[in-house]
NUKOL-970352 format. One line per field, with one value per residue (C-alpha): x negated, y, z negated. Coordinates in nm, 2 decimals. Each point is the difference from the previous one (the first is absolute). Example, Ala and Ser with C-alpha at 12.3 -4.5 7.8 and 13.67 -1.06 7.14 Angstrom:
2
c1	(-1.23,-0.14)
c2	(-0.45,0.34)
c3	(-0.78,0.07)
//
This chain:
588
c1	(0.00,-0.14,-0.05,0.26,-0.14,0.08,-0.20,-0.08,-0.25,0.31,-0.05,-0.34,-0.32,-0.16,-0.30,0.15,0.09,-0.20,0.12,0.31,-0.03,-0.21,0.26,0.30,-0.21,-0.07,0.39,0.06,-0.20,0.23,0.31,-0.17,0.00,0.37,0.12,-0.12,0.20,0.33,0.28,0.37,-0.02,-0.22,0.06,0.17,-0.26,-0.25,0.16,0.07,-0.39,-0.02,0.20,-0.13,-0.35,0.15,0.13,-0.32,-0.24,0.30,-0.06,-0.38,0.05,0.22,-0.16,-0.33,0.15,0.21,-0.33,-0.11,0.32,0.05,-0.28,0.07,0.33,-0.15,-0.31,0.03,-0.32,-0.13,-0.29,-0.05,0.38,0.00,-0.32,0.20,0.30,-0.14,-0.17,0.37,0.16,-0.27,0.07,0.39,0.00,-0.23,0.26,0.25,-0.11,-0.11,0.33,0.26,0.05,0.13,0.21,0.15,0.02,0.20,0.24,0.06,-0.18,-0.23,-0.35,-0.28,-0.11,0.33,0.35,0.25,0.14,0.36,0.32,-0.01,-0.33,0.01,0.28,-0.18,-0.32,0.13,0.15,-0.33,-0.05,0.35,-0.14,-0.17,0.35,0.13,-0.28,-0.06,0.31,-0.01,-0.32,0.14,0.26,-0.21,-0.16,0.26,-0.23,-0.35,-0.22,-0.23,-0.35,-0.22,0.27,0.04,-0.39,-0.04,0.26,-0.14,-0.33,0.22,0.16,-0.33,-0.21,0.31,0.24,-0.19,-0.23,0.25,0.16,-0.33,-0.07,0.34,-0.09,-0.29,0.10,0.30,-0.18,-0.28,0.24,0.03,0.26,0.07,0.28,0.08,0.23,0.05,-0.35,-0.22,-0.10,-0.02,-0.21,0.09,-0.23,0.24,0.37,0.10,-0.12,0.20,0.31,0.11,0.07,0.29,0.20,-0.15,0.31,-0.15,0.11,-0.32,-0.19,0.23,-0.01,-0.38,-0.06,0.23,-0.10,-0.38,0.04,0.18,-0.25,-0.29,0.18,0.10,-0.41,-0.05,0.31,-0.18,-0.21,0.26,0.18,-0.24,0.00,0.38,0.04,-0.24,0.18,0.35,-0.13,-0.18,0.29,0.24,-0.23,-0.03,0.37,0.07,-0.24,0.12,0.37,0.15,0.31,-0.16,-0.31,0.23,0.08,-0.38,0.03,0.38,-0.11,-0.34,0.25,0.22,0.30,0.22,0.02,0.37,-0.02,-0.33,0.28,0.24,-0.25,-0.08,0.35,0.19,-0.28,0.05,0.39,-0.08,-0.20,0.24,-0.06,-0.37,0.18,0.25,-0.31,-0.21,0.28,0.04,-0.36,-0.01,0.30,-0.17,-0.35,0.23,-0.11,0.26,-0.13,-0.32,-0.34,-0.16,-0.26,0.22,0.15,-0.20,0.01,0.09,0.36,-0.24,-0.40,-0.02,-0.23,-0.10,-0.37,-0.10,-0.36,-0.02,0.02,0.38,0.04,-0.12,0.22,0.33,-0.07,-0.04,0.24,0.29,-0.11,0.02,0.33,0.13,-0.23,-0.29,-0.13,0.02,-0.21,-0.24,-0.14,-0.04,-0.20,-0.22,-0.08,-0.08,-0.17,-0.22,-0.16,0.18,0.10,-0.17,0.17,-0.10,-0.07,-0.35,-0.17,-0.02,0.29,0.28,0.35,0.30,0.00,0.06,-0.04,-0.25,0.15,-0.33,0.10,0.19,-0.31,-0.11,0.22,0.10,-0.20,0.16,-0.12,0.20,-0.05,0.09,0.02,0.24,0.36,0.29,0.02,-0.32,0.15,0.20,-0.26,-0.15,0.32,0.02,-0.34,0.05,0.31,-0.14,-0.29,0.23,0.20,-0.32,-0.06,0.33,-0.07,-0.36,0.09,0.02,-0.27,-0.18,0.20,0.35,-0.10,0.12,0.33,0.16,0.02,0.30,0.04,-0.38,0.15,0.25,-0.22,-0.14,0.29,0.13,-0.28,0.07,0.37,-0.10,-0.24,0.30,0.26,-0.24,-0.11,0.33,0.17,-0.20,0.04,0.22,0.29,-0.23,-0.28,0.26,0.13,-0.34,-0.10,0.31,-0.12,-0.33,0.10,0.25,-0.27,-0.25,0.33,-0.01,-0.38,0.08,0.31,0.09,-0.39,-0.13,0.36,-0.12,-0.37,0.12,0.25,-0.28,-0.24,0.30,-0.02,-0.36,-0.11,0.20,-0.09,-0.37,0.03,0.16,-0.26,0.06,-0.21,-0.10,0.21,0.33,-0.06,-0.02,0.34,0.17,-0.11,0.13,0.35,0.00,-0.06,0.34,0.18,-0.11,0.12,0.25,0.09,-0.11,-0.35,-0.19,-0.29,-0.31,-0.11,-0.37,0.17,-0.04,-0.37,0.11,0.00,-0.32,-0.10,0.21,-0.23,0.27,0.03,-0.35,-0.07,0.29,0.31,0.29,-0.04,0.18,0.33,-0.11,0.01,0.37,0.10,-0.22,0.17,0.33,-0.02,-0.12,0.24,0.24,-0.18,-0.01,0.37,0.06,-0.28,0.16,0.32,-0.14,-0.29,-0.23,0.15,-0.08,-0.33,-0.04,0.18,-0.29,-0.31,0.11,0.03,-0.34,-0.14,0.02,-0.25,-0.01,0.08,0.39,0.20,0.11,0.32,0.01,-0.19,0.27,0.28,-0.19,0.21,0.28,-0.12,0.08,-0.16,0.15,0.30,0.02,0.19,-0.25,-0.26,0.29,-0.02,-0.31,0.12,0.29,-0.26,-0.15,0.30,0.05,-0.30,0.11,0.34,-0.15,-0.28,0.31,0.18,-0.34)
c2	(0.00,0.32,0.30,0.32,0.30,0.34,0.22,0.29,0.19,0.13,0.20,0.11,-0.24,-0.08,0.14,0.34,0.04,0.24,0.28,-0.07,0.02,0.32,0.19,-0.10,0.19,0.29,0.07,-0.05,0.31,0.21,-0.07,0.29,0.24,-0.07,0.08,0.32,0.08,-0.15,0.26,0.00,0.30,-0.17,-0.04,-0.33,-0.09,0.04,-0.20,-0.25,-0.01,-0.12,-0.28,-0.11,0.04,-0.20,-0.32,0.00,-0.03,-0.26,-0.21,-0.02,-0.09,-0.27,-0.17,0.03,-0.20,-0.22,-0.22,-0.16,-0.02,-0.26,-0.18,-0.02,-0.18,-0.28,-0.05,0.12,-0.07,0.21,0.21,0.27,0.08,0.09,0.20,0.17,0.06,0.14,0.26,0.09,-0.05,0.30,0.18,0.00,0.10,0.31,0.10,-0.08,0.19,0.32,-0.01,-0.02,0.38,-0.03,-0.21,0.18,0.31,-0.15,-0.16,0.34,-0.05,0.26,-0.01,0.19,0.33,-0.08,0.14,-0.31,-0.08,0.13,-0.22,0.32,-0.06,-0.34,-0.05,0.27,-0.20,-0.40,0.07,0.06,-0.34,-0.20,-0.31,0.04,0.20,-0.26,-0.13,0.34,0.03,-0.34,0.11,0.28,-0.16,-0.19,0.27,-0.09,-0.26,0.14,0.07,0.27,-0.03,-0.10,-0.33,-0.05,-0.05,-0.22,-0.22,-0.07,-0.08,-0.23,-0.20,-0.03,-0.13,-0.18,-0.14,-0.01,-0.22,-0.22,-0.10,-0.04,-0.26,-0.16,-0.04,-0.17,-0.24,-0.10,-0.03,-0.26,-0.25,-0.35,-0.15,-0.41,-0.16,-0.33,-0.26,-0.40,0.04,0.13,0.35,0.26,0.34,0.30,0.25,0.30,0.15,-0.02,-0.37,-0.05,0.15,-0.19,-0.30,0.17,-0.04,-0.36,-0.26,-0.24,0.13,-0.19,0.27,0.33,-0.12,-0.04,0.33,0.19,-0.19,0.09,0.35,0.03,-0.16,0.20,0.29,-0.09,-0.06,0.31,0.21,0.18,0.13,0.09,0.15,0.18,0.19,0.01,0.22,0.22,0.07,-0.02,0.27,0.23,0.02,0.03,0.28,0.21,-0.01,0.16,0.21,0.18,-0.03,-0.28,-0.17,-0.34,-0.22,-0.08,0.33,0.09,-0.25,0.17,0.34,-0.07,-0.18,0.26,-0.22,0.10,-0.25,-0.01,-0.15,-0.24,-0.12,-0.06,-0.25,-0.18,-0.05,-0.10,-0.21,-0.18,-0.04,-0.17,-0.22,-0.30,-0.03,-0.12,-0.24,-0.13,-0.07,-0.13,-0.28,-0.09,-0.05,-0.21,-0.19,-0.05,-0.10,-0.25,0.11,0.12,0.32,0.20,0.02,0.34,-0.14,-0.13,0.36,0.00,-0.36,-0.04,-0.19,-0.22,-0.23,0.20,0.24,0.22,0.13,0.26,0.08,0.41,0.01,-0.15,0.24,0.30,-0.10,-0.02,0.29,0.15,-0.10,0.07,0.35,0.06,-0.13,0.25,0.28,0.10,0.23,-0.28,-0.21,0.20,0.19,-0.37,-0.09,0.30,-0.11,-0.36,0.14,0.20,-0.29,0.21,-0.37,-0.17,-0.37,-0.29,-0.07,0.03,-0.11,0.35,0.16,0.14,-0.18,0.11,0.22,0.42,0.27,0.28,0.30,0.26,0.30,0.08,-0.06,-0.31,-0.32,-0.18,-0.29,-0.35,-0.25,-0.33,-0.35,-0.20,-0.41,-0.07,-0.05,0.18,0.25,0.13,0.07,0.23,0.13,0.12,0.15,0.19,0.13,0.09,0.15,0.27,0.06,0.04,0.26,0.20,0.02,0.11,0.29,0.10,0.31,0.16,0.12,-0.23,0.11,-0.04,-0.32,-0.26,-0.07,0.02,-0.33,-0.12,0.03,-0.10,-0.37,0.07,-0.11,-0.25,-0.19,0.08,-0.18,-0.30,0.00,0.01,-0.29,-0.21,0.08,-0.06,-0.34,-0.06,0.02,-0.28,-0.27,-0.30,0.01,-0.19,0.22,0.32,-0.14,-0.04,0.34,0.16,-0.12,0.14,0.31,0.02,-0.13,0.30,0.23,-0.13,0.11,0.29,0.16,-0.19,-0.12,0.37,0.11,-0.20,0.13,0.33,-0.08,-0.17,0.28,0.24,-0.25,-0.04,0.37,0.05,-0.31,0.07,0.34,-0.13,-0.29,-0.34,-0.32,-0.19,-0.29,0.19,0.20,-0.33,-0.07,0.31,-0.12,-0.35,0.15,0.27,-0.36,-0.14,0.32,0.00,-0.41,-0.01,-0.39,-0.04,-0.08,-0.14,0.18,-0.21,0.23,-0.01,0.26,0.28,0.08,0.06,0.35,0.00,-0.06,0.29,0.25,0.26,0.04,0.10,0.23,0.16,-0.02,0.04,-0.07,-0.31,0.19,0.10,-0.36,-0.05,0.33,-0.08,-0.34,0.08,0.37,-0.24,-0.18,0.25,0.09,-0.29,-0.08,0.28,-0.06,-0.29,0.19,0.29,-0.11,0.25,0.26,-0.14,-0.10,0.40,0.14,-0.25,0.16,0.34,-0.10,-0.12,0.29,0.23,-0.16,0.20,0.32,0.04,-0.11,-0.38,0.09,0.25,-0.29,-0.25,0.22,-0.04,-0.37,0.17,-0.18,0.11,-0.19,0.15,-0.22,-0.33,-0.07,-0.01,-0.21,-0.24,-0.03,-0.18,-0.26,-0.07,-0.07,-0.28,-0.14,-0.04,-0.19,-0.21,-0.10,-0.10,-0.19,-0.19,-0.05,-0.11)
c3	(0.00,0.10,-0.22,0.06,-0.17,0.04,0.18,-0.30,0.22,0.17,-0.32,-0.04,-0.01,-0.31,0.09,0.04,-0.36,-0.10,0.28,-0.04,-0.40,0.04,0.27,-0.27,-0.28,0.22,0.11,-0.38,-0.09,0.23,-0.22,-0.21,0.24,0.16,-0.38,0.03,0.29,-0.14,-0.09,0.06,0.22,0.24,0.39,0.07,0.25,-0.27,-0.19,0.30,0.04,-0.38,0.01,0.35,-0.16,-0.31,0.22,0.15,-0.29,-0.15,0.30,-0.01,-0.36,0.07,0.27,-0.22,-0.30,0.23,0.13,-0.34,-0.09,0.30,-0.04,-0.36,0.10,0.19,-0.23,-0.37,-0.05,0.24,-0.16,0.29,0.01,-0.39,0.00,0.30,-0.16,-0.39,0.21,0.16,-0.31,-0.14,0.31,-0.02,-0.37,0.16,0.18,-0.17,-0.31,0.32,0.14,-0.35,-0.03,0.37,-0.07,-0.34,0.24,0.27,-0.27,-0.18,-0.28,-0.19,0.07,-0.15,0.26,0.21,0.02,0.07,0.32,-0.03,0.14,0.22,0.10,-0.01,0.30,0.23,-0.04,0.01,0.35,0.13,0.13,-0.01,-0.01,-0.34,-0.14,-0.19,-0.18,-0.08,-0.15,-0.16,-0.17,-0.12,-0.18,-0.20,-0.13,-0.30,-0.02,0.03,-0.30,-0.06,0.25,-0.28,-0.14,0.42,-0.02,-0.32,0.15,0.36,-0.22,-0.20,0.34,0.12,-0.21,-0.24,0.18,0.34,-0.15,-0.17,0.30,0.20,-0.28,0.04,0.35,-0.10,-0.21,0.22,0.28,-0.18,-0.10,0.11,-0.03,-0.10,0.20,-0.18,0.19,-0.11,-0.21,0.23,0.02,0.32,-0.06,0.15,0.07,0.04,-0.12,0.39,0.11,-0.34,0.06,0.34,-0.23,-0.14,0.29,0.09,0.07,-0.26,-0.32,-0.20,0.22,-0.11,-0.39,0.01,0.17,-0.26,-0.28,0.12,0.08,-0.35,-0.22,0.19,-0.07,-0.34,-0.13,0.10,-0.19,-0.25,0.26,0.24,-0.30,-0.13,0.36,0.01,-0.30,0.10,0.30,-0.16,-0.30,0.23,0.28,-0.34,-0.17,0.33,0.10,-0.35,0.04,0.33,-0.14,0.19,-0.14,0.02,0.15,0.31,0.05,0.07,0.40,0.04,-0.02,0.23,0.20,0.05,-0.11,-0.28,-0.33,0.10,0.30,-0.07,-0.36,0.25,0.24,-0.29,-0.14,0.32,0.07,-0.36,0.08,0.29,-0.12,0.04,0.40,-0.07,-0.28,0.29,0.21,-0.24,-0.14,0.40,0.02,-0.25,0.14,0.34,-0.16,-0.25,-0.31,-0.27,-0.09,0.21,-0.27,0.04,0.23,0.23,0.09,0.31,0.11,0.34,0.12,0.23,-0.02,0.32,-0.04,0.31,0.03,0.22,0.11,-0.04,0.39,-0.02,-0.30,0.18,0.33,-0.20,-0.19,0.33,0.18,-0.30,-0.01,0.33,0.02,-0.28,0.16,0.22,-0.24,-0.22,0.19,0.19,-0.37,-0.13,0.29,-0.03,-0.36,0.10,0.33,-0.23,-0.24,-0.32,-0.13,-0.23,0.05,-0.26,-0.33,-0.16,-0.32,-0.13,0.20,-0.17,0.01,0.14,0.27,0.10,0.25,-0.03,0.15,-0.04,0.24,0.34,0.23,-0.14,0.12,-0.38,-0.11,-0.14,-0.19,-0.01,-0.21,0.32,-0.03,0.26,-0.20,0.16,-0.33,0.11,0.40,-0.17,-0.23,0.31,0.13,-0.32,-0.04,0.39,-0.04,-0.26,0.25,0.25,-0.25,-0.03,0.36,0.06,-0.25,0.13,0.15,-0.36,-0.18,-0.27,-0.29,0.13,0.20,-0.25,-0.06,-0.37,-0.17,0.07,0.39,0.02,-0.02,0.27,0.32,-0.19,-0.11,0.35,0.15,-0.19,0.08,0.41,-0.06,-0.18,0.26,0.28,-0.14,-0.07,0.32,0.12,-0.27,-0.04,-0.29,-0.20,0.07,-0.07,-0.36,-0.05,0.11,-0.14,-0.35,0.02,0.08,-0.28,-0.24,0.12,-0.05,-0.33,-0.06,0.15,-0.15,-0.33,-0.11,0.02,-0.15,-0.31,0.03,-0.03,-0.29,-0.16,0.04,-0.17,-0.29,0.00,-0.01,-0.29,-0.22,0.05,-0.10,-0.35,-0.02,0.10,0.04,0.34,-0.08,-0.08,0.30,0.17,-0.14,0.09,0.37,-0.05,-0.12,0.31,0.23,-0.13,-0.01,0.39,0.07,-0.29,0.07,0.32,-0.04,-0.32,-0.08,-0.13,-0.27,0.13,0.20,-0.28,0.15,0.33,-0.08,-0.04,0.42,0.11,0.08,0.05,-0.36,-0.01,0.27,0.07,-0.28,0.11,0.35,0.10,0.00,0.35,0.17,-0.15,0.11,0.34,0.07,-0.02,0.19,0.26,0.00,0.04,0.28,0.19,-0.01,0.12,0.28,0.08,0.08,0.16,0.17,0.13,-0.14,-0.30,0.07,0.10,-0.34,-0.19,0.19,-0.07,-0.39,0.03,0.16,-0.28,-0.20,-0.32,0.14,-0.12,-0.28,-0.04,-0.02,0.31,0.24,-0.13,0.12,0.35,-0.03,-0.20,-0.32,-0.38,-0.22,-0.30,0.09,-0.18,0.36,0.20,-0.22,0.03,0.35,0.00,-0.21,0.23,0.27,-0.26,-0.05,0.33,0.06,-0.25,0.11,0.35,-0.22,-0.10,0.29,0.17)
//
């Protein structure tokens, strides 16, 4: 099997380091002399000039960090990348700690030797360059938020060297584990999380308890560790959202998001009601497979001992070919990231697991870096890590800063992308094939929407536990409860289950976050139904969403589709589509 890496010189070559390092610094001394001609009287060109100048330097700085950061991903081991990325890290804080009295300027705030920027002021100026308005604004409305410049200092100190560090190690230590895979008294080792994983949707159920039960027990030797790191992060984020005077932990990702705590309440609650159509499916499943009742590692099994393998030129062919059925956008800005050698295609020793997009700036095609072993979940891995490539490129006519999409319609071409793979695959198969299929796809629905429900409820839970004091085991339990809230009698949950918590890195690195893929999975699939019934007009609607990248509000681009996702009525919609599924499932 041949190596696929990506091609990171597209960036910059190694060897060109230091320039690149040393022109960074230089533009960074300028941010000096642009605050001295900042005033709210200025001309709006001026001030056009300032922010052009400002996306610039931005840029440089984030295709400088984004190199060792990549080569990080695919080797965590690798010494030249972290020498690399401690100099950026020094080099951001720099500017960072240069540019802060900018920044309290353009949100309002006082600053020493300055008059504020007036509202006034403020909407003469922010029109300068439309593009860049909202953000602008955005910015400015955390200023409710902001500390003073000095606290603003102390705690960009704090991320980096605290909890930037604690998940680095995190990453380490997941990322050395073997793992011991015992069947019928003979034991398999693993050498990574993602050779691991595939056995949790083998046919032979010997093969999904083993995997589980090895994952879990890894995991579970290494608690106080991973504990340790978890409180950190759960008492920091807690500490700092108090601090800027947010309601709650959760409330910190809604207000970055842009999305009221209102509406992200009402996700997670009609999501909870609706629960019982993953309990329907999951009692059929275990109908079909003839047990009485599904065991929590046998959520994924598959209806069939057929198990279809693809080499990664089949997987890139359907990928393909189901985008370009949906669009030629769609397909042609996939192509050019394949074309381009910006995927990185199969596991490693010391890669990381899992898989993501890189989206770095507008003139830079995004990078991906898969896990790829050939099962049909990882066909539409790549259609989902292609489809939010193909979101950014559909958004690279905006400037860096408003390139990227808020969080929740950032998994709306993604999700997409994995629902044109499943139709296109499923057009062709037989009714076994499609029960089959059908079942999968309600099982990844389940990940999707109800699991990350729970993550998110179980964060909630979490965040405020920690911050009263709690132990690793009860913790544990508080996730083993949350498990059978989630599968109430339709699934019994081993409780070697109450580490899993402790391998989902989300919780980690970004709290909070895993709101997005429920909210992404069933926007989608709004979408799509109604793709189905339009057709290209649809199709056209979808790409003009995704052009906006991160330049307008969420709730303005949704209204593109005439979406309101403060209505509990249209979260429902999605959940119709499931149950669709499932009654065909049935009938099949």
């Amino acid at each position: 099997m041949r190596k696929i890496e990506w091609k990171l010189d597209d960036l910059w070559p190694v060897t060109e380091f230091d320039k690149r390092f040393a022109q960074v610094e230089g533009e960074i001394a300028n941010i000096n002399k642009w605050w001295e001609r900042l005033n709210g009287e200025m001309e709006i060109k001026e001030f056009r000039e300032f922010l052009e100048w400002s996306e610039v330097l931005e840029e440089k700085m984030a295709i400088l960090g984004s190199r060792p950061g990549l080569m990080e991903a695919v080797n965590v081991n690798d010494r030249e990348a972290k020498v690399m990325k401690s100099k950026i890290t020094e080099l951001a804080l720099k500017m960072a700690d240069e540019s802060r009295k900018i920044e309290h300027w353009l949100k309002g705030l006082s600053v020493e030797g300055k008059e504020s920027l007036s509202e006034t002021q403020a909407k003469r100026l922010f029109g300068a360059i439309k593009d860049l308005e909202y953000g602008l604004w955005h910015g400015r409305r955390a200023a409710k938020h902001t500390l003073a410049q000095r606290e603003e200092m102390i705690i960009d100190y704090k991320d980096t060297y605290g909890i930037g560090p604690l998940n680095e190690l995190r990453e380490m230590i997941t990322t050395e584990l073997k793992f011991e895979m015992k069947i019928g008294g003979e034991t398999k080792i693993i050498e990574n999380q993602s050779e691991l994983l595939k056995y949790t949707h083998s046919p032979d159920p010997q093969e999904r308890e083993a995997s589980y039960r090895a994952l879990l027990t890894k995991y579970g030797d290494n608690m106080d560790k991973l504990f340790v790191i978890y409180q950190g992060v759960v008492k920091d984020w807690g500490f700092e959202a108090r601090l800027r005077g947010y309601k709650s932990p959760i409330s910190v990702r809604n207000f970055a998001n842009d999305i009221p705590d209102g509406v992200v309440s009402t996700l997670l609650d009609v999501t909870r009601k609706n629960r019982d159509i993953f309990w329907r499916y999951f009692k059929f499943k275990a109908k079909v497979l003839g047990m009485k009742k599904l065991k929590r590692w046998d959520v994924y099994a598959p209806l069939t001992s057929k198990q279809d393998t693809y080499s990664w030129e089949e997987a890139v062919d359907l990928t393909l070919g189901a985008f370009g059925e949906f669009s030629k956008g769609f397909k042609q800005k996939a192509e050019l990231i394949l074309k381009n050698e910006h995927v990185d295609v199969y596991p490693g020793e010391a890669k990381s697991s899992g898989a993501f997009c890189a989206t770095i700036s507008p003139k830079i095609t995004p990078y991906v870096m898969l896990n790829f072993t050939g099962q049909t979940r990882d066909v539409s891995t790549l259609a989902h890590e292609l489809g939010h490539g193909v979101h950014s490129l559909f958004a690279q006519n905006h400037y860096p800063s408003s390139q990227h999409s808020a969080l929740p319609l950032a998994e709306t071409a993604s999700t997409l992308g994995e629902m044109m793979l499943f139709e296109k695959l499923f057009e062709k198969a037989d009714a076994e094939t499609k029960r089959a299929m059908l079942s999968d796809k309600i099982a990844d629905s389940y990940a999707t929407i109800l699991r990350q429900n729970y993550f998110v409820r179980f964060e909630i839970e979490a965040h405020e536990l920690i911050s009263k004091g709690i132990k690793p085991d009860e913790l544990s339990k508080v996730y083993l409860n949350n498990l059978r809230e989630q599968f109430g009698e339709a699934v019994e949950t081993d409780e070697s289950f109450a580490n899993e918590w402790l391998y989902v890195s989300h919780f980690f690195e970004t709290p909070f976050y895993c709101y997005a893929y429920n909210f992404g999975e069933l926007l989608s699939l709004a979408l799509y139904q109604e793709y189905k019934e339009k057709g290209k007009i649809m199709s056209d609607k979808i790409e003009r969403i995704l052009t906006f990248g991160g330049s307008e509000d969420p709730f303005v681009i949704l209204k593109e589709a005439d979406i309101d996702v403060t209505q509990e009525s249209f979260w429902q919609k999605g959940f119709e589509v499931l149950r669709g599924w499932q009654e065909m499932m049935e009938r099949l």
